[in-house]
C-alpha positions as CSV (number, residue, x, y, z in Angstrom):
1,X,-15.5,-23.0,1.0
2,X,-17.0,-20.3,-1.7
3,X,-13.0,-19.0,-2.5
4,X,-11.2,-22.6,-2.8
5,X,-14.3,-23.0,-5.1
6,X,-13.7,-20.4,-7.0
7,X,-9.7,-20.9,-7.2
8,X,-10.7,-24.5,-8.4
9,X,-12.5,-23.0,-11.6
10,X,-10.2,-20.6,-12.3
11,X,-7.4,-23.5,-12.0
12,X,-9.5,-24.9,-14.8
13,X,-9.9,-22.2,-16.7
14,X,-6.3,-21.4,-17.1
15,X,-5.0,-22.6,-20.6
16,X,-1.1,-22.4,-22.2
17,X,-3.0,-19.7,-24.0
18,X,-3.7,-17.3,-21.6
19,X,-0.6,-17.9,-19.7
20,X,0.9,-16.9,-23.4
21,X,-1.1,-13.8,-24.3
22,X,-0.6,-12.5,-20.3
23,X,2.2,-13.0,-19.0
24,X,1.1,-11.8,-15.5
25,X,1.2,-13.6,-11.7
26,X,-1.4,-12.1,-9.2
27,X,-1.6,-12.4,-5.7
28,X,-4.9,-11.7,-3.7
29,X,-4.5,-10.7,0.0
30,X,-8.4,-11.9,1.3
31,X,-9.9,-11.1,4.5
32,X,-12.7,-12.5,5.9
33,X,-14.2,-16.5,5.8
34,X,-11.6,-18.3,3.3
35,X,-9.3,-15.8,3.0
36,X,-5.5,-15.6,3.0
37,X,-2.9,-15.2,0.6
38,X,-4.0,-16.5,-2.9
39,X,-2.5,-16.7,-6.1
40,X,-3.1,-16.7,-10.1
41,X,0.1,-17.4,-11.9
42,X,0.1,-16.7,-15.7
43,X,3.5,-16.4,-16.6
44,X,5.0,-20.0,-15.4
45,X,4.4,-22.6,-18.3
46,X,1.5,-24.2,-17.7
47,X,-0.2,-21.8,-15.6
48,X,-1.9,-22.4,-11.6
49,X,-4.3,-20.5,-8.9
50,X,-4.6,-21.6,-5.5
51,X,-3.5,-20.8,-1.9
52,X,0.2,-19.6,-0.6
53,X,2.2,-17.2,-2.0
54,X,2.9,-17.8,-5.8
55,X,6.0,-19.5,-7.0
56,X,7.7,-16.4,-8.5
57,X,6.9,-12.3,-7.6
58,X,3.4,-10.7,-7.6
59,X,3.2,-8.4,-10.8
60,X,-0.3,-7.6,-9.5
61,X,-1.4,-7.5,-5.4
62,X,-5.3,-7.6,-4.8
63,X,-6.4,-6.6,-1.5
64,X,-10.3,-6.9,-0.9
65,X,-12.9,-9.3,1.7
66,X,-13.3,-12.5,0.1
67,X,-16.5,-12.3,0.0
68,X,-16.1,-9.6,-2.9
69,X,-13.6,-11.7,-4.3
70,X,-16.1,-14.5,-4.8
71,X,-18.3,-11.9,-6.1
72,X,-16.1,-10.3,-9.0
73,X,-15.3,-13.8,-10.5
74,X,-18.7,-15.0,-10.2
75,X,-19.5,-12.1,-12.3
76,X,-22.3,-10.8,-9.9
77,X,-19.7,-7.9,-9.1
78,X,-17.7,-6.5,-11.7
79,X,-14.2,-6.5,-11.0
80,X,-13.6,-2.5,-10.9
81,X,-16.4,-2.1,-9.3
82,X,-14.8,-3.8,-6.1
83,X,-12.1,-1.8,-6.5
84,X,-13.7,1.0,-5.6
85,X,-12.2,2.9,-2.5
86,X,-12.4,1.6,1.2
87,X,-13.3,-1.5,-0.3
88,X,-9.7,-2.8,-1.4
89,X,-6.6,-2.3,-3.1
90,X,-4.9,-2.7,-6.2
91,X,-0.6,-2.7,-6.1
92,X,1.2,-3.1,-9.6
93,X,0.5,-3.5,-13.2
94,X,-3.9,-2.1,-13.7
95,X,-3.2,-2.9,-17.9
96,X,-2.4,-6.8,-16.5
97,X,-5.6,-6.5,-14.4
98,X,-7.6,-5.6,-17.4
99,X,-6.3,-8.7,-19.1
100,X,-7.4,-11.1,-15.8
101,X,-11.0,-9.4,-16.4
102,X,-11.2,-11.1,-19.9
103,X,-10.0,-14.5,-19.1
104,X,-12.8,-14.9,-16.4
């Protein structure tokens, strides 16, 4: 589906770079088609994104529909703008979220 699609690219997209320069895991509570727990880790050598709970602690927990969540990293919603209230949550570290937005 559209979010295991979207992990996928973002699995490619992660480089030793980024995982370098961020330093940061994220976990995505989803609701809705595809959703579930999700995670980006950028703080493990190496990097990885997909389903499940990531390998070490959240720094940042996203809660939104996936359907926005497709949305933010397809760029046709940008991500603070799901963020906005009612729509979904954001729990930890907003300067590692920043950081997220300019990988994608």
């Amino acid at each position: 589906g559209p979010v295991a699609e979207t992990f996928r690219v973002i699995q490619g997209a992660v480089t030793e770079e980024y995982v370098r320069s961020t330093q940061g895991v994220f976990q995505f509570e989803l609701s809705g088609d595809g959703g579930g727990t999700w995670y980006i880790d950028l703080k493990t050598e190496g990097g990885s994104a997909g389903f499940g709970k990531p390998p070490v602690t959240a720094d940042v927990v996203m809660s939104m529909s996936s359907a926005d969540f497709v949305k933010m990293f397809t760029d046709k919603l940008k991500p603070f703008m799901a963020f906005m209230p009612g729509n979904s949550s954001v729990k930890g570290d907003m300067i590692l979220t920043l950081s997220l937005e300019t990988m994608l």
